[in-house]
C-alpha positions as CSV (number, residue, x, y, z in Angstrom):
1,X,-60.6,-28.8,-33.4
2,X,-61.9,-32.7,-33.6
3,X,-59.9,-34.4,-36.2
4,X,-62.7,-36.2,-37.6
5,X,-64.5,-32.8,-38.8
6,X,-61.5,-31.3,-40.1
7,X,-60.5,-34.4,-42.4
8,X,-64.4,-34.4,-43.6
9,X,-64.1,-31.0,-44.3
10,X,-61.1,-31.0,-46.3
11,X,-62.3,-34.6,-48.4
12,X,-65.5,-32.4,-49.1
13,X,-63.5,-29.9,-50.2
14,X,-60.7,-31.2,-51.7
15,X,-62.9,-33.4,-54.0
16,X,-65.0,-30.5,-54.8
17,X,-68.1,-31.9,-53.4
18,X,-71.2,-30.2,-52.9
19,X,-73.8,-31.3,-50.6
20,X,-77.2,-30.3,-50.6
21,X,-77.5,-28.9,-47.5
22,X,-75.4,-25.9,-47.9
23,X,-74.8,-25.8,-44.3
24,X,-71.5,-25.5,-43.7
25,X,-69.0,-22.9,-44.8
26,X,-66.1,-23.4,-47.2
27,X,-62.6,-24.0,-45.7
28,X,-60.5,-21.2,-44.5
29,X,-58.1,-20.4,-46.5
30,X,-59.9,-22.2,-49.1
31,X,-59.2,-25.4,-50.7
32,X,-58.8,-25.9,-54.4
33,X,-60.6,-29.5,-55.3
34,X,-57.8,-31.6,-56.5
35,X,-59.3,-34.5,-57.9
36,X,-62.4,-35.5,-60.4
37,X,-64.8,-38.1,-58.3
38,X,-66.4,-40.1,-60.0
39,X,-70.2,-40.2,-59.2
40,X,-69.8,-36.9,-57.5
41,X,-73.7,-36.5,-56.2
42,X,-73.6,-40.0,-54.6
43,X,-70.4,-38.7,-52.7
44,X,-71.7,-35.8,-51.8
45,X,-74.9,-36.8,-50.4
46,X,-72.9,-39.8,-48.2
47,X,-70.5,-37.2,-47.2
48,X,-74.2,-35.4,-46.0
49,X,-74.8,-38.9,-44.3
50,X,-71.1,-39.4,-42.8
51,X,-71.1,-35.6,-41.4
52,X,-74.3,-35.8,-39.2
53,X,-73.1,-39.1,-37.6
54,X,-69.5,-37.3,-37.1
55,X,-71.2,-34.0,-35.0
56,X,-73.0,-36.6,-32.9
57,X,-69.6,-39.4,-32.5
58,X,-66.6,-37.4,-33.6
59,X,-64.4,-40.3,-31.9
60,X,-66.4,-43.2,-33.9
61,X,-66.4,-41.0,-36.7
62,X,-62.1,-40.8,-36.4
63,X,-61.6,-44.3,-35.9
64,X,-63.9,-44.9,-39.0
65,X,-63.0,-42.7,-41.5
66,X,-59.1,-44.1,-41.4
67,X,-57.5,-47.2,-43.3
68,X,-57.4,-49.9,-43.9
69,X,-60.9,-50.7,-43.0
70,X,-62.6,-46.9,-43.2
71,X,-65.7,-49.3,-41.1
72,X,-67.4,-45.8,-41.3
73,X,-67.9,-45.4,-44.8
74,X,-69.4,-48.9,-45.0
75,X,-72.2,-48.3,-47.8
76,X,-70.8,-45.6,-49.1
77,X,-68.4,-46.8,-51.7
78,X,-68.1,-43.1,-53.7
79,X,-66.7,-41.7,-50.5
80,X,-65.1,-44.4,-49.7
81,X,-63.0,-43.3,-53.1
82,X,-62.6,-40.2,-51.8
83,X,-60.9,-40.8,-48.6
84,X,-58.7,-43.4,-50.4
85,X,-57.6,-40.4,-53.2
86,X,-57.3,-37.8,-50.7
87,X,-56.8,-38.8,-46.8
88,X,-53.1,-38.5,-46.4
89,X,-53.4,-34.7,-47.7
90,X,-56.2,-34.8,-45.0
91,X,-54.4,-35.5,-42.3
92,X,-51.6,-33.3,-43.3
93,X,-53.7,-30.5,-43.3
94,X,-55.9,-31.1,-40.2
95,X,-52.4,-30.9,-38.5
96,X,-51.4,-27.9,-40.0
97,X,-55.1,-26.3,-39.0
98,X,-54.3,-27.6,-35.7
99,X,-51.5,-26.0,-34.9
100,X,-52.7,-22.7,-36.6
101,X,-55.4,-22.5,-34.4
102,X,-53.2,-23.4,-31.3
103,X,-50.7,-20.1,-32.4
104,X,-54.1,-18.1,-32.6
105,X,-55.1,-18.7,-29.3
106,X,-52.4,-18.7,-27.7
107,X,-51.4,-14.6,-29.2
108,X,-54.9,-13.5,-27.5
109,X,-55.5,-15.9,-24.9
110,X,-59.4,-15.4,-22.9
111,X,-59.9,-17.3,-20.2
112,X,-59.5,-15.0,-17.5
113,X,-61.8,-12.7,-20.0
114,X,-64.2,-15.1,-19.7
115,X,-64.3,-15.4,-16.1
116,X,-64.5,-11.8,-16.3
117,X,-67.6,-11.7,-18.4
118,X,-69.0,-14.2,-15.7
119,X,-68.1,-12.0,-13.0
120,X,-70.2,-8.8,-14.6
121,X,-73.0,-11.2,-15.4
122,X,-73.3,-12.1,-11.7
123,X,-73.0,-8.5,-11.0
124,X,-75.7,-7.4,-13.5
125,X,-77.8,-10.0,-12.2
126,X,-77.1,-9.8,-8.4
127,X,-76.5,-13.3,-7.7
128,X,-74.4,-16.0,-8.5
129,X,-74.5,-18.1,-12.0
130,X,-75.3,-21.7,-11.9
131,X,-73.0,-23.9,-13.8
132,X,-74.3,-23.9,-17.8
133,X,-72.9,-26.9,-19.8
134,X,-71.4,-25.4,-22.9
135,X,-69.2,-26.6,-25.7
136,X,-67.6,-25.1,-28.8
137,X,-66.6,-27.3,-31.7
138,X,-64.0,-24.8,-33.4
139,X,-63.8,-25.3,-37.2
140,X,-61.6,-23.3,-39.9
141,X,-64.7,-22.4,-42.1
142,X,-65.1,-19.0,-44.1
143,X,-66.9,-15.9,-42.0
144,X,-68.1,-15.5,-38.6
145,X,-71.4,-17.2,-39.2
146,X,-72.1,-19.9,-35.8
147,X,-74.5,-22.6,-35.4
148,X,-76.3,-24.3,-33.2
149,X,-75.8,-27.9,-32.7
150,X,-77.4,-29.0,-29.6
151,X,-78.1,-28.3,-25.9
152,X,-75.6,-25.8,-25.1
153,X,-73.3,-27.2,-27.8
154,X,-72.2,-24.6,-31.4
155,X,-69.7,-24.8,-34.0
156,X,-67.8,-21.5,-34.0
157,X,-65.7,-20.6,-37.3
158,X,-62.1,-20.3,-36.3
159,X,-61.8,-16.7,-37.5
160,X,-64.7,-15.3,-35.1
161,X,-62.9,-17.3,-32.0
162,X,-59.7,-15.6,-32.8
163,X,-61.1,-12.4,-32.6
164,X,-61.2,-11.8,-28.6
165,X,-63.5,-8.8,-28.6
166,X,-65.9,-10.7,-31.2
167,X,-65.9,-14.2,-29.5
168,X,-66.5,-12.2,-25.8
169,X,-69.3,-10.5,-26.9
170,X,-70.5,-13.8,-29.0
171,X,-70.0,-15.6,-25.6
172,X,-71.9,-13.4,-23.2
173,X,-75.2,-13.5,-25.4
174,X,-75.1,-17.3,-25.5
175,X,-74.2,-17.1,-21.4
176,X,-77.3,-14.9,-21.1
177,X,-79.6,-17.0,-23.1
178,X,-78.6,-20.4,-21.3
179,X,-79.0,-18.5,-18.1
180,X,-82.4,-18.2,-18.8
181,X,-83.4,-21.4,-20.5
182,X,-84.3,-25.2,-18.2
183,X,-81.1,-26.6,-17.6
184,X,-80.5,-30.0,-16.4
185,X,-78.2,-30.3,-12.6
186,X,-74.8,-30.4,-14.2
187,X,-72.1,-31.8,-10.9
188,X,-69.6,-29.6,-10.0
189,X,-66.4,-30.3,-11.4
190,X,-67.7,-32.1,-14.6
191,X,-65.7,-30.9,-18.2
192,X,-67.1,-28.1,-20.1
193,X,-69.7,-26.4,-17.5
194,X,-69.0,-22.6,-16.0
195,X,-68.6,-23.0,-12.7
196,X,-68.5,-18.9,-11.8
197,X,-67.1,-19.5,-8.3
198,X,-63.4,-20.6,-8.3
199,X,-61.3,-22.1,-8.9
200,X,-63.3,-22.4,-12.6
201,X,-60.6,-21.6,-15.7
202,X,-63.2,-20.2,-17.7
203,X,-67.0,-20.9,-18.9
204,X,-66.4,-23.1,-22.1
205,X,-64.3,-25.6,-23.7
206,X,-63.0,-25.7,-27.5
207,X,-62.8,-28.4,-29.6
């Protein structure tokens, strides 16, 4: 799970905010908002702001949501307030959700059920796959509901990766649709793409 995402997550809500957007789940278990911001709607829509630029820089997004400085909420001096109020809890609970989805995983581990799923692709299909470039930003949100972020790239709640059956099955209709969509050359070897030939560990990274 990337840091940054899990301490906007729990400053959104922790502090009760609520964006306009609507797009992303509660926390899971929930959080109980802890503090009254003042100038709620102004936080909320920078938290909007803060959140887009985090999915496309998580590592920019870390380094600038910490003290002293917080050089990523520049501008936004109600979430600024936030993270001041509530960013030690934050980081607190990232790294229990860290470790909680570590102990998940590691009870129903997939990876040689995801080669698996490659190999009866390939059979299905009577060839071999090319490698597809896919990555999984893992978040503890409520339900099962994904999204699409990009090329190749979804946020998965935790509870639906978990769930081996649920996340294989997830995993072979996005395999199948990016087997059939323009993909760029990805070089052998490079982080996150299914090589189906070995000695590949499996089709897809987590974050």
């Amino acid at each position: 799970m990337p840091q940054a995402l899990l301490l906007g997550l729990h400053l959104r809500d922790a502090a009760g905010l609520r964006p306009e957007e609507g797009h992303l789940p509660p926390a899971d278990p929930p959080l109980t908002p802890r503090v009254r911001v003042p100038g709620a709607e102004a936080a909320a829509a920078q938290w909007s702001r803060w959140w887009a630029a985090a999915l496309a820089d998580e590592h920019a997004a870390l380094a600038g949501i910490l003290p002293p400085s917080f050089t990523g909420l520049r501008g936004m001096p109600e979430l600024r307030g936030v993270a001041e109020l509530l960013l030690d809890d934050a980081l607190e609970w990232s790294a229990w959700q860290r470790e909680r989805e570590s102990r998940l995983l590691r009870r129903l581990p997939s990876a040689l059920f995801e080669v698996g799923l490659v190999r009866d692709l390939e059979l299905g299909l009577g060839r071999r796959l090319p490698p597809v470039d896919l990555e999984l930003v893992v978040l503890p949100v409520r339900g099962r509901s994904w999204s699409r972020l990009g090329d190749g790239r979804f946020l998965l709640p935790l509870e639906l990766r978990a769930d081996r059956d649920a996340y294989l099955a997830w995993l072979g209709e996005r395999l199948r649709e990016l087997m059939h969509a323009p993909r760029p050359s990805v070089a052998p070897g490079r982080p996150g793409s299914v090589d189906p030939g070995p000695p590949d560990p499996g089709p897809c990274r987590d974050e």
